[in-house]
Phi, psi and omega in degrees: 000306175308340178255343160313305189296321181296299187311305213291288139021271178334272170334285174329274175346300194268340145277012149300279227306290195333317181294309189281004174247341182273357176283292162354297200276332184282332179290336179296300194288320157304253215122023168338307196295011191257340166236000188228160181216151187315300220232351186210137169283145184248259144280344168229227188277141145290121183338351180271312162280340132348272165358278210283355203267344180231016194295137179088338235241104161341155156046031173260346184306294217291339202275280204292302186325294187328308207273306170339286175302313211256349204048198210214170174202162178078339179285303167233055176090276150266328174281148187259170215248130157293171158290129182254096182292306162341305175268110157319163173301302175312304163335304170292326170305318202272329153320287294203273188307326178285359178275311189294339124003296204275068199288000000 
C-alpha cells in the first residue's frame, strides 16, 4: 500500500513538472514572453506578480483565461493587455495556471 502512495505521489510531481513545462513552452510559442517575464516586468505585469496578486482567490483561473483571450485594462495601469485570437480556451487555462504557478 505504502508504495502505491509513493508510486501515486510520483506519477502526480512528473505531470506538475510536465504541466510547467508545457506552460513554458506555450508563453514562447504565443509570444507571451514579448511584454511578460517570469521574474521582471516588461510591458505588462511579471508572471511572479500575477502570481502573488491572485494567489488563493475562487475564480481567478476562469478570469485571468478569459482576460487572456479577450485581454484586459486598467488592472496594471494604462496599457491594455490585447486580445489573443490565437490562443485557445485550453491554451489559455494552461497559461494561466503555469503563471499562477510562478511563486
Amino acid at each position: 500500500m505504502k508504495a502505491l502512495v509513493v508510486a501515486t505521489a510520483a506519477a502526480g510531481l512528473l505531470m506538475a513538472g510536465h504541466a510547467m513545462a508545457d506552460g513554458a513552452e506555450l508563453a514562447k510559442s504565443k509570444n507571451c514572453l514579448a511584454c511578460h517575464a517570469v521574474d521582471k516586468k516588461l510591458v505588462g505585469p511579471s508572471y511572479k506578480d500575477v502570481a502573488a496578486k491572485y494567489a488563493g482567490q475562487e475564480g481567478a483561473v476562469a478570469m485571468l483565461t478569459e482576460k487572456v483571450m479577450k485581454g484586459g485594462k486598467g488592472t496594471w495601469g494604462p496599457v491594455p493587455m490585447p486580445p489573443n485570437p490565437q490562443v485557445s480556451a485550453e491554451e489559455a487555462k494552461t497559461l494561466v495556471e503555469w503563471v499562477l504557478a510562478q511563486k
